[in-house]
C-alpha positions in Angstrom: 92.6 70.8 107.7 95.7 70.2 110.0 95.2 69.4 113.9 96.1 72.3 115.7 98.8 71.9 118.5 97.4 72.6 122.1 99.8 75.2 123.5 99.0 76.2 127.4 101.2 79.4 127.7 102.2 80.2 131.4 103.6 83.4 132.8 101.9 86.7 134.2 98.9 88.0 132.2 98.3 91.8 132.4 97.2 93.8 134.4 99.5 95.3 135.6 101.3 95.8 132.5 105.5 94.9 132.6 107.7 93.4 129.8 107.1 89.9 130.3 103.0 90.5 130.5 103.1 92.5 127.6 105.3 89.7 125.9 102.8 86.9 127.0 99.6 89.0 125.6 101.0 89.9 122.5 102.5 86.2 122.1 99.3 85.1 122.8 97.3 87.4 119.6 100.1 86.5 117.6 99.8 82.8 117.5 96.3 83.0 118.0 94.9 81.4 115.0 97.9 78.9 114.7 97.8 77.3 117.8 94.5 76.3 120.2 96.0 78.2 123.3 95.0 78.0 126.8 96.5 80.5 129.8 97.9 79.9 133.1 98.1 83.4 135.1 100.8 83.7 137.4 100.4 87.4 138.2 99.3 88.7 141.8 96.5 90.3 140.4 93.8 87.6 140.4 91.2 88.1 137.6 88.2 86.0 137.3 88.6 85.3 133.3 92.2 83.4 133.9 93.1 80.4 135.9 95.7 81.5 138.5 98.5 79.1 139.6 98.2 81.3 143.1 95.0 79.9 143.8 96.8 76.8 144.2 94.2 74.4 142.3 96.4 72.3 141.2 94.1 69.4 140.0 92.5 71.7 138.1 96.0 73.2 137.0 97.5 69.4 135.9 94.0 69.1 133.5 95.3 72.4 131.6 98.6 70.4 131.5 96.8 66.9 130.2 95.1 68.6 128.0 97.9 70.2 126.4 100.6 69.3 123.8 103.2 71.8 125.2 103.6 74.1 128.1 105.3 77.7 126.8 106.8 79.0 129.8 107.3 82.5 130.8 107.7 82.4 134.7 109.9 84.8 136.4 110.5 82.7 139.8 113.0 79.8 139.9 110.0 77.5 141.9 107.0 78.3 139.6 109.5 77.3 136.4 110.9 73.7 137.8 107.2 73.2 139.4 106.0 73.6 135.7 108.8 71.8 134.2 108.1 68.7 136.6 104.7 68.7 136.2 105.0 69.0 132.1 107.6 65.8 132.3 105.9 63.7 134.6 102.4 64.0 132.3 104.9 63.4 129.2 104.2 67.1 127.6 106.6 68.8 125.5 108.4 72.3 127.2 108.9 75.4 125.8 110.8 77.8 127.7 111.9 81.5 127.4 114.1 83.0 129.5 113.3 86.7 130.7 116.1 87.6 132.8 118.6 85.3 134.7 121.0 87.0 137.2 124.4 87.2 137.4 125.2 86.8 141.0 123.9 82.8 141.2 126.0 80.6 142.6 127.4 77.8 140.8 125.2 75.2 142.6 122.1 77.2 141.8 123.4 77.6 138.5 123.8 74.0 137.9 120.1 73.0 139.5 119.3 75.6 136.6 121.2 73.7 133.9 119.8 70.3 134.7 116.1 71.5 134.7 116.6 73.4 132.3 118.0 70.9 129.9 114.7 68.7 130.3 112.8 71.6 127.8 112.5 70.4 124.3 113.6 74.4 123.3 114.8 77.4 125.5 114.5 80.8 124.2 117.0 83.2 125.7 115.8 87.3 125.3 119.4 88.3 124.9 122.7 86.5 123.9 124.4 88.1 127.3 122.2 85.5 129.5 123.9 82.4 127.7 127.1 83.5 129.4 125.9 83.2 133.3 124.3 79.7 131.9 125.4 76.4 130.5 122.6 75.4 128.3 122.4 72.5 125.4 123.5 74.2 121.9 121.1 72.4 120.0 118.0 73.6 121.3 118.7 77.2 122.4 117.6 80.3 120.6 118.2 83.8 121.1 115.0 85.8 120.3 114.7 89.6 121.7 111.7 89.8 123.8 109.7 92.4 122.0 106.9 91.5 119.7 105.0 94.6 117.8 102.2 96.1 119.6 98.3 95.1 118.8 97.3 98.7 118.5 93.7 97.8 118.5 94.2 96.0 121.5 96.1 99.1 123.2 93.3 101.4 125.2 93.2 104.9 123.9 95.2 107.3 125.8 93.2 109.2 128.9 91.2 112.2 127.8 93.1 114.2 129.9 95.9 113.3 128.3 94.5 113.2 124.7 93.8 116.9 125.1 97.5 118.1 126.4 98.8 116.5 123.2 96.0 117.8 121.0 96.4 121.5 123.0 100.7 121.4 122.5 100.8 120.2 119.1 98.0 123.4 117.6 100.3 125.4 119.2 103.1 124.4 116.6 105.1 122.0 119.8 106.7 119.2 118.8 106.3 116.2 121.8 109.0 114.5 123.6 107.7 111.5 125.4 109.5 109.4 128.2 108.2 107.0 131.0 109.7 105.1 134.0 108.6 102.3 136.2 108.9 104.5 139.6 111.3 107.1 140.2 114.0 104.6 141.7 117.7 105.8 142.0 120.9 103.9 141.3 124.2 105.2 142.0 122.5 107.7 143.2 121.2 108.9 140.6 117.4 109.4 138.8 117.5 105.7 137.0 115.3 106.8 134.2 116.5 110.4 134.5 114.0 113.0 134.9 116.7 115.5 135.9 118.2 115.3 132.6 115.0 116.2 130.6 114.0 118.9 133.2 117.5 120.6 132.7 117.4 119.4 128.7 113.5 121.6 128.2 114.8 124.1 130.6 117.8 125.1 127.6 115.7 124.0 124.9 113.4 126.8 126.1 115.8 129.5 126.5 116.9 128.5 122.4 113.4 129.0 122.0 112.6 125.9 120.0 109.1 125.0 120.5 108.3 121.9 122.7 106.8 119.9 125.3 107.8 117.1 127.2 105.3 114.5 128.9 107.3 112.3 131.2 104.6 109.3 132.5 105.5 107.5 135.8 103.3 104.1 136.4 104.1 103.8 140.1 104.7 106.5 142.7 104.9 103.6 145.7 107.4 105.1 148.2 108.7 108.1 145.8 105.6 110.5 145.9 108.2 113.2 147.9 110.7 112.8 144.7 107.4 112.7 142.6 106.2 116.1 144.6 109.7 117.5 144.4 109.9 117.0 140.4 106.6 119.1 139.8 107.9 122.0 142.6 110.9 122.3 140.4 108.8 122.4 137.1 107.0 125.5 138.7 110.5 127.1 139.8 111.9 127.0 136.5 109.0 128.0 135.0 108.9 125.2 132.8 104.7 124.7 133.3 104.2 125.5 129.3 106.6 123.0 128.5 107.1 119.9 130.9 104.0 117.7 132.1 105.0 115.3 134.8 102.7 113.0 135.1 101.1 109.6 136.6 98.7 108.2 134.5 97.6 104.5 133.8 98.2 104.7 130.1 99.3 103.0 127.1 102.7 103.8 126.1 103.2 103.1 122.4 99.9 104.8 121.8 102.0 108.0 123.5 104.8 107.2 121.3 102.5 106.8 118.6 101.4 110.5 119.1 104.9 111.8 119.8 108.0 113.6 117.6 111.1 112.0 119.5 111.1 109.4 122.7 114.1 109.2 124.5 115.3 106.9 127.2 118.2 108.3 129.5 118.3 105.9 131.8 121.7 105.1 134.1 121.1 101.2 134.0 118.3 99.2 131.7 118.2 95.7 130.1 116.4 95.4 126.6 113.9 98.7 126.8 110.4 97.5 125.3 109.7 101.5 124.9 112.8 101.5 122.8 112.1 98.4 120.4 108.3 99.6 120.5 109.6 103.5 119.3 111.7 101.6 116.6 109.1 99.2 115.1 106.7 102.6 115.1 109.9 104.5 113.1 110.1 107.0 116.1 113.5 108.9 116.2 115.0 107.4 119.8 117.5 109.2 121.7 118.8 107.2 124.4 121.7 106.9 126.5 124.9 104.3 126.1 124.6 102.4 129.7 123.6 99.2 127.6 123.7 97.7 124.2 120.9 99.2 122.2 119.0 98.4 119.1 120.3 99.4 115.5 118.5 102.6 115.1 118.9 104.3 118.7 120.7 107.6 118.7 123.3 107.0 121.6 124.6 109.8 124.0 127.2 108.8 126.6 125.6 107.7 130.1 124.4 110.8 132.6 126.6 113.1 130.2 124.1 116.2 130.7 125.8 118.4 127.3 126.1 115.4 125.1 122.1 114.5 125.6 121.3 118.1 125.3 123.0 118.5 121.7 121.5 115.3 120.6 118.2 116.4 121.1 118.3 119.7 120.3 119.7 118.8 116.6 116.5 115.9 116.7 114.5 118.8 117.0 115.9 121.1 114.4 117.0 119.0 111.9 114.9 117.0 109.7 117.4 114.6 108.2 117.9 113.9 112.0 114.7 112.3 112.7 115.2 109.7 110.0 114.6 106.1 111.8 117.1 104.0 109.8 116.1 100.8 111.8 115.0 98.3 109.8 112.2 96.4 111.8 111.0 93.3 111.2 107.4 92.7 110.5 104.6 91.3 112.3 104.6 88.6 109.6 108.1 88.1 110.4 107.9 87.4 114.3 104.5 85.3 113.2 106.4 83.1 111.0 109.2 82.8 113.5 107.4 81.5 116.4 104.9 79.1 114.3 108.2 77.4 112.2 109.9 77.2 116.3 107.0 75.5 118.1 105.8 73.6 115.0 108.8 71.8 115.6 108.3 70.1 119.1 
């Protein structure tokens, strides 16, 4: 039987749940049985079963690295990525490294410090193909790889009863669902960012056509928007939309929504590579979203914060059958598998 390679993958490790987290957990069940894999948290939230590079035990942190072949490095912050870089060279471990995001308003000093670090990995992953164009890195051993890997459903928590029984209420009463969620209720240009206007005003003529729906709109985080949260469920009562819109703020699993859910749309006003969206895809969801960014093969486009053009795409979602068809072609489990074990075999 062949040696596995020791793999110590560092990054944030949910909770709280976000894209990279999410990436990192289901990396980590993916490659479970092909690699022997070891975890280095970086997430604010301490939890007792992971080793936290925040505790800052770093003898205990440069054994993981010892004992490793290859670090696989998912850190958002500039410092945590050369500090793991460093530490991986100077111990003579191969690096892995998959870039998340990378800004376009660095400087071209910082962006050179980037580029010379950087070029010390033995492979860089890149999420999108935009990123390589703010970023010099070496040809030879740069990849672009989307970040989104399917969804271990019997990892995902079941929904809340609370919400279990909404969708179970709705959908005996012939409804079909329309699911959406946002981070918080930020604003950009100011405008809704994930646009909850939009759907309220979208239900509120979907109703009066009296097509039979309802709409569950989850927000993780209220932070500092609980009055825009408050506002939102004072104007569901004004319009009379109660029946037909739930607003709500629930810890929850998303794609097990989805999962539950007729159409799932995205109308946001500025995004990068939407996990809901790839994750609504890979479960052959219909997806209506809106233009602001390059979207998967599959996504239903409407043109960015155009209120008539994302009312007639949904509304024909909703009546027509031949509508719904998801003509995406996702890629397997087997597929991402494969991808990842022939990539890091390689090092």
């Amino acid at each position: 039987m062949t040696k596995k390679k020791k793999m110590l993958l560092v990054g944030p490790v949910p909770p709280p749940a976000g894209g990279v987290s999410i990436h990192l957990w289901r990396l980590k069940h993916l490659l479970d049985d092909q690699f022997e894999i070891d975890l280095v948290d970086e997430s604010r939230n301490i939890k007792a079963a992971y080793f936290n590079i925040r505790q800052k035990k770093f003898l205990r942190y440069w054994k993981k690295v010892a004992w490793s072949d290859f670090l696989f490095i998912h850190s958002g912050l500039n410092a945590l990525r050369f500090f793991h870089i460093l530490s991986a060279k100077l111990l003579g471990k191969k690096i892995v490294l998959t870039l998340h995001a990378y800004p376009e308003e660095k400087s071209g000093l910082n962006r050179w410090i980037d580029e010379r670090f950087f070029g010390w990995c033995d492979i860089i992953i890149s999420v999108n193909a935009e990123m390589l164009e703010r970023v010099t890195l070496p040809a030879k051993k740069t990849f672009v790889q989307y970040a989104f890997l399917p969804p271990v459903m019997q990892e995902e928590k079941e929904l809340p009863a609370a919400v279990q029984q909404l969708l179970s209420t709705q959908k005996a009463q012939g409804k079909k669902i329309i699911v959406s969620n946002a981070w918080r209720l930020d604003r950009f240009n100011n405008q809704d960012v994930y646009g909850v206007d939009m759907c309220l005003a979208a239900v509120k003529k979907i109703k009066d056509k009296g097509v039979p729906i309802h709409f569950i709109f989850n927000i993780a985080t209220i932070d500092m928007f609980g009055p825009a949260y408050e506002a939102y469920q004072q104007q569901i009562v004004a319009d009379g939309l109660q029946n037909e819109f739930s607003l709500i703020n629930e810890e929850l699993s998303f794609v097990k929504l989805m999962e539950q859910a007729d159409v799932v749309v995205r109308p946001t006003n500025t995004d990068g590579d939407s996990l809901s969206i790839r994750e609504a895809l890979f479960l052959n969801k219909p997806v209506l979203s809106s233009d602001v960014v390059k979207r998967p093969e599959g996504t239903i486009l409407f043109a960015n914060r155009n209120q008539e053009a994302f009312e007639k795409a949904l509304i024909e979602l909703l009546t027509n059958e031949t509508a719904q068809l998801n003509q995406a072609s996702s890629n397997s489990y087997d597929y991402y598998k494969s991808y990842y074990t022939h990539l890091l075999g390689s090092i």
